[in-house]
C-alpha positions as CSV (number, residue, x, y, z in Angstrom):
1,X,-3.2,-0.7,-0.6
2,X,-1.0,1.5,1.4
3,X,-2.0,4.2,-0.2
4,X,-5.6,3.4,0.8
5,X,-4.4,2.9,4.5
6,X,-3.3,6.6,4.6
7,X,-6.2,8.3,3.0
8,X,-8.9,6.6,5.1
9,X,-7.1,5.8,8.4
10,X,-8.6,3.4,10.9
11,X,-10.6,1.9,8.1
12,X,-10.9,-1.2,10.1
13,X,-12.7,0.0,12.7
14,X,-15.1,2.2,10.6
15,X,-18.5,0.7,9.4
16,X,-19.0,-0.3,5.5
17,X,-21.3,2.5,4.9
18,X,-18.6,5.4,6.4
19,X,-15.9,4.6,3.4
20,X,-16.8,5.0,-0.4
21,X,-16.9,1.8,-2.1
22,X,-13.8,3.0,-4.2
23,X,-11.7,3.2,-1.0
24,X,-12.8,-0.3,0.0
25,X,-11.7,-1.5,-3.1
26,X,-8.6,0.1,-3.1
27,X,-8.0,-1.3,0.3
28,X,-9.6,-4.9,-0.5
29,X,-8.1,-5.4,-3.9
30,X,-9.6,-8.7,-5.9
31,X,-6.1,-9.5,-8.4
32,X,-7.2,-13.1,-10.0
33,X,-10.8,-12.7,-9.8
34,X,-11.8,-14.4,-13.0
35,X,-9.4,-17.4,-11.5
36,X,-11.2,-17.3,-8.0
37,X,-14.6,-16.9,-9.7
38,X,-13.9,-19.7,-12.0
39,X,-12.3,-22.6,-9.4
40,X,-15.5,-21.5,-7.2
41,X,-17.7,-22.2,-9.7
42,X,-16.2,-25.6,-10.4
43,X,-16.4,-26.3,-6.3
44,X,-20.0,-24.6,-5.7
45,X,-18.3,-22.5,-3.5
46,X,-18.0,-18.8,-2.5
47,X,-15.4,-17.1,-4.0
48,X,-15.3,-14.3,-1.8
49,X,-14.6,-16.4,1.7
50,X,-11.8,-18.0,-0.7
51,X,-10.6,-14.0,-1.5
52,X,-10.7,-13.4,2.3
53,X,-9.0,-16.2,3.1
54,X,-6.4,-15.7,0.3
55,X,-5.9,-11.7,1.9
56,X,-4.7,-13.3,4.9
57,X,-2.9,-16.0,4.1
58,X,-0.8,-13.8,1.4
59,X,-2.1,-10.6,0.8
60,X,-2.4,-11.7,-2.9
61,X,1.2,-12.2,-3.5
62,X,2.0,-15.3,-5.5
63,X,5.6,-15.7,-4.3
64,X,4.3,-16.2,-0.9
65,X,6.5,-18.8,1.2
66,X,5.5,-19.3,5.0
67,X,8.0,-20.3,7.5
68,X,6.6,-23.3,7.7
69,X,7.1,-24.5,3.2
70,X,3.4,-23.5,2.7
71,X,3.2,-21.9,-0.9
72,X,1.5,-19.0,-3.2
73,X,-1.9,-17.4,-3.0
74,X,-3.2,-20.1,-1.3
75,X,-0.4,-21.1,0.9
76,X,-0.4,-24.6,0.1
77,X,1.7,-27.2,1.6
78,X,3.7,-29.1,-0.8
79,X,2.8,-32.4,0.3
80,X,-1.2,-31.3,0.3
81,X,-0.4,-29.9,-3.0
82,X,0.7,-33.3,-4.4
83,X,-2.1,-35.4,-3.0
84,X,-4.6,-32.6,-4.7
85,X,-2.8,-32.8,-7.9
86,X,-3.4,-36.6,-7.7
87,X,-7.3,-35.9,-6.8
88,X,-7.4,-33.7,-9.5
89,X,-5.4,-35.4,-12.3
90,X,-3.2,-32.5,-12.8
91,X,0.5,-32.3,-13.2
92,X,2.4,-31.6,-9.9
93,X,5.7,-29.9,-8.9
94,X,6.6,-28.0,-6.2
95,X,6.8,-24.9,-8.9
96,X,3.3,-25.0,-10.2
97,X,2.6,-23.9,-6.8
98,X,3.5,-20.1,-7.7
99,X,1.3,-20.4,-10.4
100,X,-1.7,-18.1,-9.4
101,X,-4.4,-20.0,-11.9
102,X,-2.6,-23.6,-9.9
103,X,-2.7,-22.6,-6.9
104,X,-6.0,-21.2,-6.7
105,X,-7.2,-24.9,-8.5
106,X,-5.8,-26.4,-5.7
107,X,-6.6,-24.1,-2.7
108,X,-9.9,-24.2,-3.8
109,X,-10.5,-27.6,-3.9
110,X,-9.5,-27.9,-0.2
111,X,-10.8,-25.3,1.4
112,X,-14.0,-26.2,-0.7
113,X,-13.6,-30.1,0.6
114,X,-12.9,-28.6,4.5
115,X,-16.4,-26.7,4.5
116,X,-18.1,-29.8,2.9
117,X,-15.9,-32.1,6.1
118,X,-16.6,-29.6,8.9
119,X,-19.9,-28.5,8.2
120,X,-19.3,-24.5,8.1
121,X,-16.7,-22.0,6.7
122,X,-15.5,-20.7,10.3
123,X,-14.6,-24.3,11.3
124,X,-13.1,-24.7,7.7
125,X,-10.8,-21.8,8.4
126,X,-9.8,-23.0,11.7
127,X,-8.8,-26.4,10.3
128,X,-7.2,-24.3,7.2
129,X,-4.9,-22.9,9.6
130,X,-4.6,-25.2,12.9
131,X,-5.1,-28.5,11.0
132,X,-8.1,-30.7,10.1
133,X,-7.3,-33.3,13.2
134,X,-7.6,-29.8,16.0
135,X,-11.0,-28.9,14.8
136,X,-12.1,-32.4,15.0
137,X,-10.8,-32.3,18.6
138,X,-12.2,-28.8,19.5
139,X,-15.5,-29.9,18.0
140,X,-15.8,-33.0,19.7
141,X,-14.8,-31.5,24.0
142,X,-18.4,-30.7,23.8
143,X,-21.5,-29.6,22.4
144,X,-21.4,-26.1,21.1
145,X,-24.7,-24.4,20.9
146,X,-23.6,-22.4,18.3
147,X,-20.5,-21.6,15.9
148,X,-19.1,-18.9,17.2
149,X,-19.4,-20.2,20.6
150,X,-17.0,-22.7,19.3
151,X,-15.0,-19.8,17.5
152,X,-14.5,-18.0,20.8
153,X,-13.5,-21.5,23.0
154,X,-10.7,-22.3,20.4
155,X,-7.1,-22.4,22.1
156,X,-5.0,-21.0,19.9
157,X,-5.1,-16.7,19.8
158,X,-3.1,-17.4,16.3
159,X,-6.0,-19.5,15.2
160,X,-8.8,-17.5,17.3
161,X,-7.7,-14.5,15.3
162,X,-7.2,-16.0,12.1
163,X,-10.5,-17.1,11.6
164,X,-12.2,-13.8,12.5
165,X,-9.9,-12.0,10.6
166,X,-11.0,-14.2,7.6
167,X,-14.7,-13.6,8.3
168,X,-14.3,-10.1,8.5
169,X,-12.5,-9.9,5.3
170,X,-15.5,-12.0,3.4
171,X,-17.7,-9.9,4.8
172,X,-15.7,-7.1,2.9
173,X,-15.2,-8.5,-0.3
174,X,-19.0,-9.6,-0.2
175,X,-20.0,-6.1,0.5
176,X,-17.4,-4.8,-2.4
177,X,-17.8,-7.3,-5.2
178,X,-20.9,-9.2,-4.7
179,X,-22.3,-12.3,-2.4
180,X,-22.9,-15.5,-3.8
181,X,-25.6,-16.6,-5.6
182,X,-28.9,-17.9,-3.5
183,X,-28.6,-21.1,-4.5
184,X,-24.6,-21.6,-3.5
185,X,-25.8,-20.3,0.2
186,X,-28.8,-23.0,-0.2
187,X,-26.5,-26.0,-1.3
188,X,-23.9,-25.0,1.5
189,X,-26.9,-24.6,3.8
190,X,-25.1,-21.1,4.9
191,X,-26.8,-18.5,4.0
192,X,-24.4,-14.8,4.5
């Protein structure tokens, strides 16, 4: 990825269409695609908002630790870790969480779960990183007219940016290794 920084400078202010696809993937790498394609799959959900998602939480790095205990790809929280385990029936410990095929099981199944609660994948992001109880809060100060409305409006620049960075990197890794299928954006009722 660095390398990719230094042969096509600025890339992130360039459009799509000025950078070859093989730069964009150099700079956008996909490392555990079968495992995000797979966990998607199994969640009806779109892989690459989880790849986005994953690029800025960790950058892809499964030894990921935040200063605040959250672990791997994912950056999952030990104690959210355990209850999902639980959901899912799968052997928990703290460990598995490095695991890339683990913590993409788990990841998935809450970021899946937090689109399904809040209704749309920029308020599932928000919650992702600000916490399920603030985007309830920010939802319910008043009507928004639209979601990015709300996007704009939230407090937090940490969260603000977060969740446009997120977007921005699905958008990439749509336009780089393919969108969902029609009828994923149908059952989501989020067509991208």
């Amino acid at each position: 990825m660095a390398y990719a920084r230094i042969i096509v400078p600025n890339f992130d202010s360039r459009k799509i269409s000025e950078v070859p696809v093989a730069a964009w993937k150099a700079l956008y790498p996909l490392p555990y695609e079968a495992a995000l394609r797979r966990e998607a799959a199994k969640n009806d959900f779109d892989p690459m908002f989880a790849a986005g998602l994953i690029r800025q939480e960790s950058t892809f790095q499964a030894d990921a630790v935040s200063r605040k205990d959250a672990i791997g790809l994912m950056q999952v929280l030990p104690k959210t870790g355990k209850l999902l385990a639980k959901q899912l029936k799968v052997r928990y410990t703290k460990d598995k969480l490095f695991e890339p095929d683990y913590n993409i099981e788990l990841g998935m199944v809450y970021i899946a779960g937090l689109v399904r609660q809040t209704g749309a994948f920029e308020y599932a992001a928000a919650a992702y990183n600000a916490g399920e109880d603030r985007i309830a809060a920010w939802k319910s100060e008043r009507n928004y007219e639209e979601i990015p409305e709300l996007v704009e409006s939230i407090p937090f620049t940490e969260t603000r940016e977060y969740v446009q960075v997120v977007l921005r990197n699905t958008a990439v890794y749509r336009m780089i290794y393919g969108s969902p299928s029609v009828a994923l954006q149908a059952s989501t009722g989020h067509a991208r």
